[in-house]
MDTraj code that builds the backbone (N, CA, C; nanometers):
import mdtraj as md
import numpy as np

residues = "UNK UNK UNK UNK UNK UNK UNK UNK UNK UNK UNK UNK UNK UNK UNK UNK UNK UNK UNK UNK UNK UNK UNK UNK UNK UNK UNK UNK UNK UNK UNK UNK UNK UNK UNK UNK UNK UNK UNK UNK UNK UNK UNK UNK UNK UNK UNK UNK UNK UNK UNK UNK UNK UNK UNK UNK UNK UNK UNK UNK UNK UNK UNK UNK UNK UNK UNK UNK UNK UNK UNK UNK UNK UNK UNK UNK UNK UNK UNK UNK UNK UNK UNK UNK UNK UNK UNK UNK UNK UNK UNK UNK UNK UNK UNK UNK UNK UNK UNK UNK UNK UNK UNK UNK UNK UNK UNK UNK UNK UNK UNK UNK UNK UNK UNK UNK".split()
xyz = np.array([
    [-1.0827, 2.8485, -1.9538],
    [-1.1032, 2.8805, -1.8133],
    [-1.0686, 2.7581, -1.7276],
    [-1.0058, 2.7555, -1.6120],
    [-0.9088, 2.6781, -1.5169],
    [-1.0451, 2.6645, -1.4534],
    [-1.0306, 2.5830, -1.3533],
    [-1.1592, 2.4948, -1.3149],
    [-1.0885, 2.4830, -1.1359],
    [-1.1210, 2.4797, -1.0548],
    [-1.0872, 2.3927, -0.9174],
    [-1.1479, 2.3304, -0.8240],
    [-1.0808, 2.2347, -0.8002],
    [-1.1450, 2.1142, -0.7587],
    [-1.1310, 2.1594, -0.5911],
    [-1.2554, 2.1106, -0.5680],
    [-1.3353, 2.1833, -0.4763],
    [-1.2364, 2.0680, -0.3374],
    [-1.2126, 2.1809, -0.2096],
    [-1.1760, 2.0910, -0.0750],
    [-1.2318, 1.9648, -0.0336],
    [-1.3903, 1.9403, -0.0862],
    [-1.4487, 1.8474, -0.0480],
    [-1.3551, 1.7331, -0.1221],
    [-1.3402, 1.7866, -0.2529],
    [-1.3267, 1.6211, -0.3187],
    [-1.2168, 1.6089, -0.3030],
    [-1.0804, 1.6527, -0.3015],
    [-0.9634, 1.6823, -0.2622],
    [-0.9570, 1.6083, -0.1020],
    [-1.0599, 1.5968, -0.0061],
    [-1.0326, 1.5500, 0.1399],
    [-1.0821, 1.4033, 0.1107],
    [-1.1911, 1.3751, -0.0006],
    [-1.2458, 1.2566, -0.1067],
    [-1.1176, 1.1523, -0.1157],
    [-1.0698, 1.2214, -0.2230],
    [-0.9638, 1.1289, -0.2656],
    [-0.8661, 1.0933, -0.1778],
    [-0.8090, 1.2033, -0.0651],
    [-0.7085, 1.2092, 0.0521],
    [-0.7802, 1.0931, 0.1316],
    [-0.8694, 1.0880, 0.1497],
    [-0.9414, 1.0003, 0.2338],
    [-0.9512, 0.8523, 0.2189],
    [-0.9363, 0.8185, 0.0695],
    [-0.9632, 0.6926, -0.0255],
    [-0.8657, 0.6326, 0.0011],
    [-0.7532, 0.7330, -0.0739],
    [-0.5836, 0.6777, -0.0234],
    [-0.5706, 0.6170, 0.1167],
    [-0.6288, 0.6964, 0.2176],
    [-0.5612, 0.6624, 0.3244],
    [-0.6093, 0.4871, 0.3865],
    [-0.7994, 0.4940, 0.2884],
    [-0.8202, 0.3928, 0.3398],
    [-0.7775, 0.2480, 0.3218],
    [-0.7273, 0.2713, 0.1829],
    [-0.7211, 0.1594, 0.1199],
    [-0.5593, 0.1525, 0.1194],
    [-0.4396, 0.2269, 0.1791],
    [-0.3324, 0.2211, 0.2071],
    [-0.2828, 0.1557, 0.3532],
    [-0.4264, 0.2196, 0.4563],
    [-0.4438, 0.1470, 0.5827],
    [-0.4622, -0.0068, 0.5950],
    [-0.5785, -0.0888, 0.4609],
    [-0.6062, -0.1558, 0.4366],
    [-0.4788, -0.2451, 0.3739],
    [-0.3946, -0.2390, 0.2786],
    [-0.2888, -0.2959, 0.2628],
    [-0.1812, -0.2695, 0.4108],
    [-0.1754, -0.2103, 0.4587],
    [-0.0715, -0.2628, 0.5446],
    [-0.1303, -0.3104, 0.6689],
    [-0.2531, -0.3360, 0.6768],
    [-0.3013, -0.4436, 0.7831],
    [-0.2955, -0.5820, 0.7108],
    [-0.3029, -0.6074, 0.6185],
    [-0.2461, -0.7520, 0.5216],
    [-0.0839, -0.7605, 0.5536],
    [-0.0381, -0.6479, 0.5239],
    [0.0981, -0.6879, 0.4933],
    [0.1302, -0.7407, 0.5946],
    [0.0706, -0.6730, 0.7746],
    [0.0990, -0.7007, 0.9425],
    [0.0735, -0.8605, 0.9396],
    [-0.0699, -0.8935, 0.8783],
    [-0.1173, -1.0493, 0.8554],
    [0.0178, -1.1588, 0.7823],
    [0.0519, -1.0633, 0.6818],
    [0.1307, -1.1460, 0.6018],
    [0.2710, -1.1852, 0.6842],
    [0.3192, -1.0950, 0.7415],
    [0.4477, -1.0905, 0.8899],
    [0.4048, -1.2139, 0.9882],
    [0.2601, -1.2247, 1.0063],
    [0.2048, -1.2879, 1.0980],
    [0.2164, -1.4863, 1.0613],
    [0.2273, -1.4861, 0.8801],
    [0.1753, -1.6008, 0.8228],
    [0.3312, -1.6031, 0.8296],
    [0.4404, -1.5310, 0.7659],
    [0.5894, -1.6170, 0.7640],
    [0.6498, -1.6581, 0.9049],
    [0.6219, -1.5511, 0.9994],
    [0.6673, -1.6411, 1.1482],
    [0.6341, -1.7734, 1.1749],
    [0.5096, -1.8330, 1.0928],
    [0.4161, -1.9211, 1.1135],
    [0.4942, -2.0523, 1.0415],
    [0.5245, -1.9600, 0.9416],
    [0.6411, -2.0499, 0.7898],
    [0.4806, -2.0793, 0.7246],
    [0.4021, -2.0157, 0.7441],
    [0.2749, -2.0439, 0.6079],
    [0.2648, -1.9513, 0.5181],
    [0.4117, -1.9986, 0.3916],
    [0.4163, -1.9306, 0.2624],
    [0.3218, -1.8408, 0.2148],
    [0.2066, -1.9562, 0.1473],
    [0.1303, -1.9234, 0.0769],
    [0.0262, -1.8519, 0.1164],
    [0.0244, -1.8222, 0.2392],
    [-0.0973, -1.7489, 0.2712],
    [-0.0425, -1.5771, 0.3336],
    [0.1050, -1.6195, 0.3128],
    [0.1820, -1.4525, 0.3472],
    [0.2050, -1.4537, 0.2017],
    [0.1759, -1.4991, 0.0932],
    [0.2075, -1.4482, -0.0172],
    [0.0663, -1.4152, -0.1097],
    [-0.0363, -1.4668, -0.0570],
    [-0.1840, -1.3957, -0.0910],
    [-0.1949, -1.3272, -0.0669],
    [-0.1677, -1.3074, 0.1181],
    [-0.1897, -1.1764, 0.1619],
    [-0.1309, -1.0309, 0.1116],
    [0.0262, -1.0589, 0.0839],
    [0.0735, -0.9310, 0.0352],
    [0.0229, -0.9488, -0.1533],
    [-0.0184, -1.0214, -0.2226],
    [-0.0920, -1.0046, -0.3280],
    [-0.2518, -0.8939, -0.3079],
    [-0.2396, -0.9407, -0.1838],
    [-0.3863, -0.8612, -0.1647],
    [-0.3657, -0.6877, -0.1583],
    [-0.2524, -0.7429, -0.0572],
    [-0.1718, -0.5736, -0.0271],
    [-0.1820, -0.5197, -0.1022],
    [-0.1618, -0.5489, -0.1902],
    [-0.0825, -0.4934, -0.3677],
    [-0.2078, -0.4611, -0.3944],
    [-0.3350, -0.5484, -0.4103],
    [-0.4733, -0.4928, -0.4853],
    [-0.5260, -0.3879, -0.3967],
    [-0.4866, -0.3238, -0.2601],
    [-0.5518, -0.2190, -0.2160],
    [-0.4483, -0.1194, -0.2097],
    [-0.3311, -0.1427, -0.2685],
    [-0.2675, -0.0158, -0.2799],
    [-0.2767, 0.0188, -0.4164],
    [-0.3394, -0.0742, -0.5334],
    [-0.3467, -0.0339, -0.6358],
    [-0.4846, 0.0767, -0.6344],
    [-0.5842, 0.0538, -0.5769],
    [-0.6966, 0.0910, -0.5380],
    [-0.6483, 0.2337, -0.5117],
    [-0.5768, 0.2619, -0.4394],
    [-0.4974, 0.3701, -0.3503],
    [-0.4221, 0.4429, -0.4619],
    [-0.3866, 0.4006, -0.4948],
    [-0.3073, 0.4260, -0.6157],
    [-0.4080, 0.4764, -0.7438],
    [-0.5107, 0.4255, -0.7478],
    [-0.6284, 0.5163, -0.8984],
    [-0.6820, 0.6044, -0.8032],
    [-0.6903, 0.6432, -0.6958],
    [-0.7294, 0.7485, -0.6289],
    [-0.6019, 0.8927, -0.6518],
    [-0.5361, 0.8490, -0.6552],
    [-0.3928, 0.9485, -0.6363],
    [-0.4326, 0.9410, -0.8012],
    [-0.4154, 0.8834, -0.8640],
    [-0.4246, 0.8972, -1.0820],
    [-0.5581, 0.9762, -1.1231],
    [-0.6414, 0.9921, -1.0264],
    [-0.7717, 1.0803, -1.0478],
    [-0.7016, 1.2018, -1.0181],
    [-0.6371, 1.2434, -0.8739],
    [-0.5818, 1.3877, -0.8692],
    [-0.5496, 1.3990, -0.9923],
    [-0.4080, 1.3495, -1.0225],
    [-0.3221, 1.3978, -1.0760],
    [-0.3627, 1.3832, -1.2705],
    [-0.5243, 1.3415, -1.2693],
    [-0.5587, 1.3425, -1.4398],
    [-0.6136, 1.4702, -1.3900],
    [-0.6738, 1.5118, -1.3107],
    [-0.7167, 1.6309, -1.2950],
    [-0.6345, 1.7366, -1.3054],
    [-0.5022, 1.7511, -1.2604],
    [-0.4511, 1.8363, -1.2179],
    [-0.3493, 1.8631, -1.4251],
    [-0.3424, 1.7257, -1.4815],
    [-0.3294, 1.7790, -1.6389],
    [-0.4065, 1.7903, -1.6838],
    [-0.5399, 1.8189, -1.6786],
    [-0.6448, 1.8505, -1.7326],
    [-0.6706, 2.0012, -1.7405],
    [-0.5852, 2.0536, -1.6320],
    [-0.5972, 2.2178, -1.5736],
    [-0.6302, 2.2601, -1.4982],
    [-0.7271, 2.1376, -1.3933],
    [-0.7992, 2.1239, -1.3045],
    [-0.7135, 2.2742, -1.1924],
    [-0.7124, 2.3202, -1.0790],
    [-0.6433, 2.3615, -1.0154],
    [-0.6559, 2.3020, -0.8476],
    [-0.5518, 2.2564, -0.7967],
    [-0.5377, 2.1759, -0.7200],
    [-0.4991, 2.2500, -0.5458],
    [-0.5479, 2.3288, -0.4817],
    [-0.4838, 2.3568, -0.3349],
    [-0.4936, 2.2410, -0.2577],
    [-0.3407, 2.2149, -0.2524],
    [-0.2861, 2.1022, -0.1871],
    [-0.3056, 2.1418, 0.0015],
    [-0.3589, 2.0003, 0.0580],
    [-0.4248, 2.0371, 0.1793],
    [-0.3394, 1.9238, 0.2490],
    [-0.3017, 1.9815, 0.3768],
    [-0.2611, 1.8787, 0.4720],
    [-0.2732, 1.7489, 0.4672],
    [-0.4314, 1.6958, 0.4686],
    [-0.4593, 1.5728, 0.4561],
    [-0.4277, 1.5119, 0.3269],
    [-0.3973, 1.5644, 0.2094],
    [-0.3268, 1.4466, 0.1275],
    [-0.2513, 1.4873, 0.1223],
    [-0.1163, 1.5472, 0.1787],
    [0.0117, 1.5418, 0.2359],
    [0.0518, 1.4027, 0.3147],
    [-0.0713, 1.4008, 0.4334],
    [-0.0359, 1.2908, 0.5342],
    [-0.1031, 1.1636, 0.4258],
    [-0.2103, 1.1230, 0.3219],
    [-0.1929, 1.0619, 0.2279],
    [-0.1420, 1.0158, 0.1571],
    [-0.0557, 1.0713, 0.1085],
    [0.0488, 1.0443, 0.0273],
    [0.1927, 1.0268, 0.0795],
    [0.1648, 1.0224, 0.2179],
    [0.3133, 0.9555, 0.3123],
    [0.2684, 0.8471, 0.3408],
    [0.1649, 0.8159, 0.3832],
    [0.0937, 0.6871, 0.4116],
    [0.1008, 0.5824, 0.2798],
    [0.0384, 0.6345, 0.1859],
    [0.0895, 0.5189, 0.0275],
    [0.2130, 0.5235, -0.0041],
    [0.3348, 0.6010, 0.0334],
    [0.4580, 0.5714, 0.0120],
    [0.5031, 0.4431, 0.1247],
    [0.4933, 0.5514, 0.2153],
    [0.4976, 0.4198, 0.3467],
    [0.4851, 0.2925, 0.2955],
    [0.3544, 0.2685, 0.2596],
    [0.2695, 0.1602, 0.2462],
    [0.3493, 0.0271, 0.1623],
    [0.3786, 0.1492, 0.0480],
    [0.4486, 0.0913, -0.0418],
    [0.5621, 0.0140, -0.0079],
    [0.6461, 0.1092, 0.0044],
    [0.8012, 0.0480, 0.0742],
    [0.7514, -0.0978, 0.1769],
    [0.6464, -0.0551, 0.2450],
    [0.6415, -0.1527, 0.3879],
    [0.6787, -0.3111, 0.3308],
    [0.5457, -0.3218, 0.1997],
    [0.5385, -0.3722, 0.0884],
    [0.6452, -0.4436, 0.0500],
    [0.7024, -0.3899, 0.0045],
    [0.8611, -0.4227, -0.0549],
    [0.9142, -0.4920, 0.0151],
    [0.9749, -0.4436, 0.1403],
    [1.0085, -0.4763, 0.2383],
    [0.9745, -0.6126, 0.3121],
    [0.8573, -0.6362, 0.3019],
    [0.7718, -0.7844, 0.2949],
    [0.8000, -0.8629, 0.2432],
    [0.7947, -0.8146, 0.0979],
    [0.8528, -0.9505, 0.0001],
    [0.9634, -1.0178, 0.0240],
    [1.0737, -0.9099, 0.0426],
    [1.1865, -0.9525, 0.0734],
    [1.1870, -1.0238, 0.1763],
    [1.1340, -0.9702, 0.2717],
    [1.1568, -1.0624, 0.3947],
    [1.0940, -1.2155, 0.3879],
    [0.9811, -1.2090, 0.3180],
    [0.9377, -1.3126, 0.2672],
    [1.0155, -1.3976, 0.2259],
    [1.1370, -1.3589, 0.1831],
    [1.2118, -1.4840, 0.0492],
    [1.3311, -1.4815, 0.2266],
    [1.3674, -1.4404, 0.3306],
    [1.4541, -1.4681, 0.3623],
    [1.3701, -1.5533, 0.5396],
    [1.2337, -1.5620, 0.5397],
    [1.1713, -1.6589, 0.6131],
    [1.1861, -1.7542, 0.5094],
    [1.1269, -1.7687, 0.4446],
    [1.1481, -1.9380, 0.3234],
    [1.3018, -2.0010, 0.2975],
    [1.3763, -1.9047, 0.3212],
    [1.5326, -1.9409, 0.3320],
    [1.5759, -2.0485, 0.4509],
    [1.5285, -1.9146, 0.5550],
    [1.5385, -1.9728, 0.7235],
    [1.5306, -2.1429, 0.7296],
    [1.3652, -2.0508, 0.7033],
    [1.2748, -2.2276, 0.6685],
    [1.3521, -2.3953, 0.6748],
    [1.3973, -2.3159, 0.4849],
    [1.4898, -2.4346, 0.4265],
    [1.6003, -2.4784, 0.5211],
    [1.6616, -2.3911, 0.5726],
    [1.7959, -2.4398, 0.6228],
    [1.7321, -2.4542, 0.7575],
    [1.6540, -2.4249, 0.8267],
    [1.5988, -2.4726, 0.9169],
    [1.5950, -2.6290, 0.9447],
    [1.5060, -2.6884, 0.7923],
    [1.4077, -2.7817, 0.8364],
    [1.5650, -2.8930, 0.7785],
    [1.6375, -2.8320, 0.7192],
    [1.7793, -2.9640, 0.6214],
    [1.8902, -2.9693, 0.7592],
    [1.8247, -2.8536, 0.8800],
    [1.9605, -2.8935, 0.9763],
    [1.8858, -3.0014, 1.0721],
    [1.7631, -2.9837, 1.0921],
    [1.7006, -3.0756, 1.1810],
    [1.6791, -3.1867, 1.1260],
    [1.7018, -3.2246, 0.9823],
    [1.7409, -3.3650, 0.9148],
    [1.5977, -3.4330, 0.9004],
])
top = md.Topology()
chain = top.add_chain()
for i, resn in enumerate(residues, 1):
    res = top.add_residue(resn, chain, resSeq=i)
    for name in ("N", "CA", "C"):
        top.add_atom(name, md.element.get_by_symbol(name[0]), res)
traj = md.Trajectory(xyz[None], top)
């Protein structure tokens, strides 16, 4: 017998994601904030941190989806629709950071070797 997981916990987990996806990309905004600054290491904690609340975000979404091979039955609801655009988002934003990260530390360099 198939089992379903009730709207409450389903708006639960939608909810978790969103917080802890919200939560990494207010680091990542911090971390944007630390390379304008040229303070490496503290835009590179920060998006380390990123990373630990999208992982967070991320065992919330691995609970659905152990549920959902378990047999669980899943009616997919708006709000983790807009969830799960938000941790993609999040993700990419992420990415996107790093990189930019390595091309402020570039700047940086050739910055600080033209001013001698």
């Amino acid at each position: 017998m198939n089992k379903e997981m009730s709207s409450e916990d389903i708006q639960l987990i939608a909810f978790n994601i969103i917080l802890y996806s919200g939560n990494a990309k207010t680091k990542i905004h911090e971390a944007f904030k630390a390379m304008r600054q040229a303070d490496f290491i503290a835009a590179n904690q920060l998006l380390d941190e990123a990373n630990k609340e999208i992982l967070q975000a991320h065992h919330s979404q691995t609970e659905l989806l152990q549920n959902y091979a378990n047999g669980t039955k899943i009616t997919m609801e708006i709000i983790m629709v807009h969830a799960q655009d938000h941790l993609m988002t999040t993700m990419s934003f992420r990415e996107m950071a790093i990189e930019m990260l390595h091309l402020y530390e570039k700047h940086h360099e050739l910055e600080t070797t033209l001013k001698g």
